[in-house]
C-alpha positions in Angstrom: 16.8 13.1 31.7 16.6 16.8 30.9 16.2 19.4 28.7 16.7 23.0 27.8 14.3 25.0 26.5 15.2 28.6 25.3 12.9 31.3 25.6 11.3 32.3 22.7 9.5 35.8 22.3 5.8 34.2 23.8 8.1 32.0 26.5 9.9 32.0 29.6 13.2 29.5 29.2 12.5 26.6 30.9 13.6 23.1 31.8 12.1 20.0 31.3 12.4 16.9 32.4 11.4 12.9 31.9 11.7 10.3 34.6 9.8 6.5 35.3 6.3 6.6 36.9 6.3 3.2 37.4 7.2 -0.2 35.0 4.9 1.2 32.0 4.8 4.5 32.2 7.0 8.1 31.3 5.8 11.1 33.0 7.0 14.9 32.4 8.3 17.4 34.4 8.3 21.1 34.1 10.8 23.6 36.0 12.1 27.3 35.7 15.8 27.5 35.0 17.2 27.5 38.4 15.4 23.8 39.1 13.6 25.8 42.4 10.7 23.5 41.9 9.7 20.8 39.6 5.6 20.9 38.5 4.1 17.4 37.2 2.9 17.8 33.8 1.7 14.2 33.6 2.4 11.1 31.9 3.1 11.2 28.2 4.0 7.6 27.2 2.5 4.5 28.9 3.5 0.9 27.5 2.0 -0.5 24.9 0.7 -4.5 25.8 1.6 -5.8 22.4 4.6 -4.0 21.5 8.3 -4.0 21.7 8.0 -1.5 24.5 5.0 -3.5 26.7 7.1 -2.6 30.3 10.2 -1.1 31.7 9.3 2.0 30.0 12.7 4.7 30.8 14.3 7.3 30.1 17.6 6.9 28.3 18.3 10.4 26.4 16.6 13.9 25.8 17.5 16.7 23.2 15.8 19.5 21.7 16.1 18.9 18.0 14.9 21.4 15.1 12.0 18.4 14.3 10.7 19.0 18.6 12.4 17.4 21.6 13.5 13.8 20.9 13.2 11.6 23.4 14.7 8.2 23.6 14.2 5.2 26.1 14.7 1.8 27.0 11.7 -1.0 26.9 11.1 -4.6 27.5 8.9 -6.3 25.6 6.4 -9.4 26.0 9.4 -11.5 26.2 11.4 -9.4 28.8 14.2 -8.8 26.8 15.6 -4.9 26.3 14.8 -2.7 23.5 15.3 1.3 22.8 11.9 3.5 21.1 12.4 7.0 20.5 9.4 9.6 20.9 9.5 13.2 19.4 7.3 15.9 21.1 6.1 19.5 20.1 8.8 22.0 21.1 5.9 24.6 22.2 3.5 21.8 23.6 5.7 19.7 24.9 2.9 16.9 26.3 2.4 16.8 22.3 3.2 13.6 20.9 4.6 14.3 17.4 5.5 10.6 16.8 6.8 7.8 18.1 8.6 4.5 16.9 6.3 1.6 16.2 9.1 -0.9 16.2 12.1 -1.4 18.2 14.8 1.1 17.2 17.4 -1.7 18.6 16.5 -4.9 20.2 19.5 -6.8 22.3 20.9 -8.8 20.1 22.2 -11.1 22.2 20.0 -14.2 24.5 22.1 -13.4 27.7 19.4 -12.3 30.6 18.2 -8.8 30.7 19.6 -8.5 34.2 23.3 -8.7 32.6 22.9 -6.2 30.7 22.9 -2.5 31.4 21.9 0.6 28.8 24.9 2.8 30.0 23.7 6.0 27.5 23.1 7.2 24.1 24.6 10.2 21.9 23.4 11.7 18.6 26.5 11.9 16.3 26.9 12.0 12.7 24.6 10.1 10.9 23.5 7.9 13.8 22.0 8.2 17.2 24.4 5.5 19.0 23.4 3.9 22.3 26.4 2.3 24.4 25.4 -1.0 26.1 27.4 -3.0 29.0 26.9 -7.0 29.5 28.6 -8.8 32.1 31.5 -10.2 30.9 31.7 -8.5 28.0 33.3 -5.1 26.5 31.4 -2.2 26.3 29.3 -2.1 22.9 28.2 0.5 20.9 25.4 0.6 18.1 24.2 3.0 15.3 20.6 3.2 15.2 19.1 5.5 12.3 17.6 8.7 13.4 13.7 8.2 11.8 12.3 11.1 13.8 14.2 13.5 11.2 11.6 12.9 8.9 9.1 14.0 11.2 7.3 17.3 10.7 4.0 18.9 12.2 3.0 19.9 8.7 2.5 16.3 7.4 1.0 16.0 3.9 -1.6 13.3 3.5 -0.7 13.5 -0.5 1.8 11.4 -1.6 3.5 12.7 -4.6 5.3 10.7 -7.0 8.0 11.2 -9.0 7.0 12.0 -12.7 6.8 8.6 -14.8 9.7 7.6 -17.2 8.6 5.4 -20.3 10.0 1.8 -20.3 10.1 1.7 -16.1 7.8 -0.5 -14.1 6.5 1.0 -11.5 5.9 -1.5 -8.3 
């Protein structure tokens, strides 16, 4: 999948791109605008052995969003059956890893084999980033999955600050 990166006044416009090393791991491509040649910028997500993305790692979709560039993909997990994780990376830095889903954003719902089932795409829209799902013998399906990376930003606080205290209310 790729991505557009506009020039900015210390930057050339560029594209980027993500694509499947192998079963656990997403690497990064860089490339001028006219795709001339494409420079390996190295992996930037490997499977993680005890997570809901532990192989199959792929790319699914790519966006440039005012948080960085988003970056969702497909999984398997111990079990072998299909999930989506989303990853955001630093716009400037894009080998940055800003954050990235510690749970399955969707897991297949559904105990039909893996091979059945195909991920045909995903689309940000609205409230929801939906991802649009194809199993033998069914209908196409779609599904909302809420866009967490929104609330990402580089300048995190680590002071949590609580709303003032109203007399009479428990706090839990």
């Amino acid at each position: 999948v790729f991505v557009k990166i506009p020039a900015t006044s210390a930057k050339k416009a560029g594209i980027i791109a993500f694509s499947a090393r192998d079963a656990k791991t997403i690497f990064l491509a860089r490339s001028n605008e006219t795709f001339e040649r494409f420079r390996d910028a190295g992996d930037i997500l490997d499977a993680r052995r005890r997570s809901f993305d532990a192989t199959a790692l792929t790319p699914l979709h790519a966006e440039l969003t005012p948080q960085g560039i988003l970056l969702v993909y497909t999984a398997k997990n111990a079990l072998g059956k299909l999930t989506v994780g989303a990853a955001l990376f630093d716009r400037d830095h894009p080998t940055t890893l800003l954050w990235r889903s510690a749970e399955a954003l969707w897991e297949n719902p559904t105990r039909v084999s893996l091979h059945n089932t195909a991920v045909l795409g995903g689309i940000n829209s609205g409230k929801y980033f939906f991802i649009y799902i194809q199993t033998e013998g069914k209908p196409i399906e779609f599904f909302p999955i809420a866009r967490y990376w929104e609330s990402v930003s580089k300048k995190q606080s680590t002071t949590l600050i609580l709303p003032p205290r109203k007399k009479g209310i428990p706090i839990q």
